[in-house]
C-alpha positions as CSV (number, residue, x, y, z in Angstrom):
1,X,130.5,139.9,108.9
2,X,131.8,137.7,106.9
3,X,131.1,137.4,103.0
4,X,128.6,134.7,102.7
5,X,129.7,131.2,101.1
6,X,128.5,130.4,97.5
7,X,126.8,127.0,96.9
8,X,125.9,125.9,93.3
9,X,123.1,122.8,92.9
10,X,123.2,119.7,90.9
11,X,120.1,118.0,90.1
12,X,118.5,117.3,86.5
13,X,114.8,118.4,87.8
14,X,114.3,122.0,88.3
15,X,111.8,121.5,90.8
16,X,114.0,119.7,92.9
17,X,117.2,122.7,92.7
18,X,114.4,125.5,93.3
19,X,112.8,123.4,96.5
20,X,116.8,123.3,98.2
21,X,117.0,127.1,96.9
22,X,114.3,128.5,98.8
23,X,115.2,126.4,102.0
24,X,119.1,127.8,101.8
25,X,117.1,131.7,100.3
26,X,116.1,131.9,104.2
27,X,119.6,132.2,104.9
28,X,121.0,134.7,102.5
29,X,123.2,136.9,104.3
30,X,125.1,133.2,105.2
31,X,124.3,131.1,101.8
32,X,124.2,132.7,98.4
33,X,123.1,130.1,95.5
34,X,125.0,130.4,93.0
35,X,122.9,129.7,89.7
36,X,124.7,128.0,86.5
37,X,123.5,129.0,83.4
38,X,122.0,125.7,81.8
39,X,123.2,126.9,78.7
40,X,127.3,127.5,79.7
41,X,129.5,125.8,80.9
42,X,131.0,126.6,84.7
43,X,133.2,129.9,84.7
44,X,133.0,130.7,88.3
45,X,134.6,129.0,91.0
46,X,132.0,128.0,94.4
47,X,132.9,126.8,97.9
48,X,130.5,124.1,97.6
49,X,128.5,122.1,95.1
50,X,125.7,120.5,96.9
51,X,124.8,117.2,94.7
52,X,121.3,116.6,95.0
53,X,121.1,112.5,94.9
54,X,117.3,112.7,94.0
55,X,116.7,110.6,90.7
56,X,121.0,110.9,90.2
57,X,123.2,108.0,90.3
58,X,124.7,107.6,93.8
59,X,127.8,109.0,95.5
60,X,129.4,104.9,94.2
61,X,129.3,106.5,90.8
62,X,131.3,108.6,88.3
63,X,129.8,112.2,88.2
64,X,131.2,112.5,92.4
65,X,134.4,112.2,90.9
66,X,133.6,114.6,87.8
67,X,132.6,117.1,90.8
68,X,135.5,116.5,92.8
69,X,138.3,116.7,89.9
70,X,136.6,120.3,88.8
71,X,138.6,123.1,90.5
72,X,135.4,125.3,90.0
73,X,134.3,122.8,93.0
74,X,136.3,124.0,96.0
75,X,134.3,121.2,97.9
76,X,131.6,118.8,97.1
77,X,128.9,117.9,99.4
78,X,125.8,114.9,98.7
79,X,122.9,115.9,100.1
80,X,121.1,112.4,100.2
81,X,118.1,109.9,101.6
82,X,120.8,107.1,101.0
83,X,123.1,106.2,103.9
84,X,124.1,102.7,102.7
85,X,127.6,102.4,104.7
86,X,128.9,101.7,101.3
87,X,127.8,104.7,99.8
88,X,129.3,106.5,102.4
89,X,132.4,104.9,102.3
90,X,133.0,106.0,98.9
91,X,132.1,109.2,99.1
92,X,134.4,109.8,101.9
93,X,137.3,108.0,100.3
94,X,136.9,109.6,97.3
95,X,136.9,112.9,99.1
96,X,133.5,114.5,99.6
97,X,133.3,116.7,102.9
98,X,129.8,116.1,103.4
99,X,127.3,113.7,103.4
100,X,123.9,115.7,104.6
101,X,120.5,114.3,105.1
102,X,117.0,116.0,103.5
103,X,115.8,115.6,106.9
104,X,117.9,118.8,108.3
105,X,116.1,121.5,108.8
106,X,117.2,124.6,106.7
107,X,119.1,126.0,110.2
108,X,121.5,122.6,110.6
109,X,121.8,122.6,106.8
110,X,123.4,125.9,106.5
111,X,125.6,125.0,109.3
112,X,126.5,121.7,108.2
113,X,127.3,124.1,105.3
114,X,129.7,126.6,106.8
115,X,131.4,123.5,108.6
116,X,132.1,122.5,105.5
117,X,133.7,125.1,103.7
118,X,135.6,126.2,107.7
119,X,137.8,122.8,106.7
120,X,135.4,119.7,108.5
121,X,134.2,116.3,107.2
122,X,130.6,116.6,108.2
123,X,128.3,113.5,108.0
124,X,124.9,113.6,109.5
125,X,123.4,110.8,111.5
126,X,121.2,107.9,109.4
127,X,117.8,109.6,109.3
128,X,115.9,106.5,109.2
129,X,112.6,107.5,108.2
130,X,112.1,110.7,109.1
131,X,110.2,112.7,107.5
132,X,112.2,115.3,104.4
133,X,112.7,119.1,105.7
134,X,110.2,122.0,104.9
135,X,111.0,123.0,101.7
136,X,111.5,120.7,99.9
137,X,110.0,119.7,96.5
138,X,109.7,116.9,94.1
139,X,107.9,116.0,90.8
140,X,104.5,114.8,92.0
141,X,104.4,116.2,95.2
142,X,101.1,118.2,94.4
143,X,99.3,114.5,93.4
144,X,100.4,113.0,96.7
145,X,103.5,111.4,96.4
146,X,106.2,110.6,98.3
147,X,109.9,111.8,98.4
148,X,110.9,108.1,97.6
149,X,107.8,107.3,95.3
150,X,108.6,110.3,93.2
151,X,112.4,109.2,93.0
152,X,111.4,105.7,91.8
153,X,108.8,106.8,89.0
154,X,111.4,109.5,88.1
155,X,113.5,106.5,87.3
156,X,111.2,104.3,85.9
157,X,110.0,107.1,83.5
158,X,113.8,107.7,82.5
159,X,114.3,103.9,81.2
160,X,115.1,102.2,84.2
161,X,114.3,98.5,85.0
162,X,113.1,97.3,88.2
163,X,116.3,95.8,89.4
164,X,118.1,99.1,87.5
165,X,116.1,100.8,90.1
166,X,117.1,98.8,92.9
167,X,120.9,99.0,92.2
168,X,120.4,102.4,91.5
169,X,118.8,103.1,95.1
170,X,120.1,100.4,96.9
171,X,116.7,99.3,97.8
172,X,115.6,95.8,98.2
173,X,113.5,94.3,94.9
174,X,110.6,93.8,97.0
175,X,110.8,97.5,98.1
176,X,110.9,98.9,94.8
177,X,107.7,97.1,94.1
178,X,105.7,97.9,96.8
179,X,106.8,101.5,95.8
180,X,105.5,101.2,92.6
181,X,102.6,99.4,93.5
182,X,101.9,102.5,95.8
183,X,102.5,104.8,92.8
184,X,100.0,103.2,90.7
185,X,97.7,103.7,93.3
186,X,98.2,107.4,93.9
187,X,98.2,108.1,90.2
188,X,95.7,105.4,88.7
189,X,97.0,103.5,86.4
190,X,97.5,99.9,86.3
191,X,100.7,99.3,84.0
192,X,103.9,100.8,83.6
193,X,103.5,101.7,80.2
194,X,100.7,104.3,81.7
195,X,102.9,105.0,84.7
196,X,105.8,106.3,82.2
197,X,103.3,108.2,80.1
198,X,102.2,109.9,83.6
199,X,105.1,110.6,84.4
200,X,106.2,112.2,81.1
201,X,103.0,114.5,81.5
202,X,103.9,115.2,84.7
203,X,107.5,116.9,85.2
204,X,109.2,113.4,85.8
205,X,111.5,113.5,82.6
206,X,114.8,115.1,83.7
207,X,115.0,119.1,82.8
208,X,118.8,119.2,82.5
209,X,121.9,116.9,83.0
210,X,123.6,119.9,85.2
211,X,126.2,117.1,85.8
212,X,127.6,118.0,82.3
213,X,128.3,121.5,82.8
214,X,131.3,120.3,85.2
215,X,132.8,118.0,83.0
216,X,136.3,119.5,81.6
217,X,137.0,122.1,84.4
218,X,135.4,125.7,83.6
């Protein structure tokens, strides 16, 4: 058999990393994840570093390239809602192998996974709106929200404007607000003042900035 390939996460909530953790956990004698110390920087090289997008700046942005210039990062793979064309564009140009959906289940995951690290670009089909894969967790889940709610009160609680959220996502204005209007419905409150202190009370402030452990090379 051979050895199984090591996958480290990157996501600022820990909820988030341990939700992808157990989904991959089912697969163990194929997928070890490879834990980083949020206290260290990286020491040990991985065969892939899955980037969570959740709440993260998009794969248009600088901390793909911090990922892909680390040679602790053999490759780097975004594991994503988001299939903008543009955002996949730029991922592939700058030289991510894989652009997966939350919508795989664990099974196509892991081998999306080993496609990866056996030398193939490996893009998955624009999910649309289906619906994320078992497993998964966000901030808020437990109080009824959404994937993408969660991911736009997450941003909203870190500082983010309205149209910061809607570059950030690259969802329409008019979409961020119905999201938010849907929020403050789910959670009762009536201004984003409340929302944020929700949010603060409720695991939306990031726990890390994992991005930072990969800046400099190990």
């Amino acid at each position: 058999m051979p050895a199984p390939i090591t996958v480290a996460l990157v996501d600022d909530y820990d909820v988030v990393v341990m939700g992808v953790a157990k989904i991959l956990d089912q697969y163990r004698d194929r997928v070890v994840v490879a834990e980083i110390d949020t206290n260290t920087p990286v020491s040990d090289a991985v065969d892939i570093v899955l980037y969570d997008a959740f709440a993260q700046p998009e794969s248009d942005q600088q901390e793909i390239g911090v990922l892909l210039r680390n040679p602790a990062a053999r490759r780097v793979v975004v594991f994503t809602w988001n299939f903008h064309p543009e955002l996949v564009a730029s991922a592939r140009e700058q030289g991510v192998r894989g652009y997966l959906s939350k919508a795989l289940p664990a099974r196509e995951l892991v081998a999306a996974l080993e496609a990866v690290h056996a030398g193939e670009v490996v893009v998955s089909e624009v999910p649309g709106r289906a619906r994320p894969a078992n497993g998964l967790d966000w901030p808020g889940r437990d109080e009824g929200l959404t994937d993408r709610e969660s991911e736009v009160l997450a941003l909203i609680t870190q500082g983010l404007s309205n149209a910061e959220v809607a570059a950030h996502t690259y969802l329409s204005p008019n979409t961020v607000k119905s999201y938010i209007r849907s929020v403050y419905r789910k959670i009762g409150v009536e201004s984003r003042t409340k929302a944020v202190l929700w949010g603060v009370d409720h695991g939306f402030v990031p726990d890390h900035r994992r991005i930072d452990h990969w800046r400099g090379g190990p």
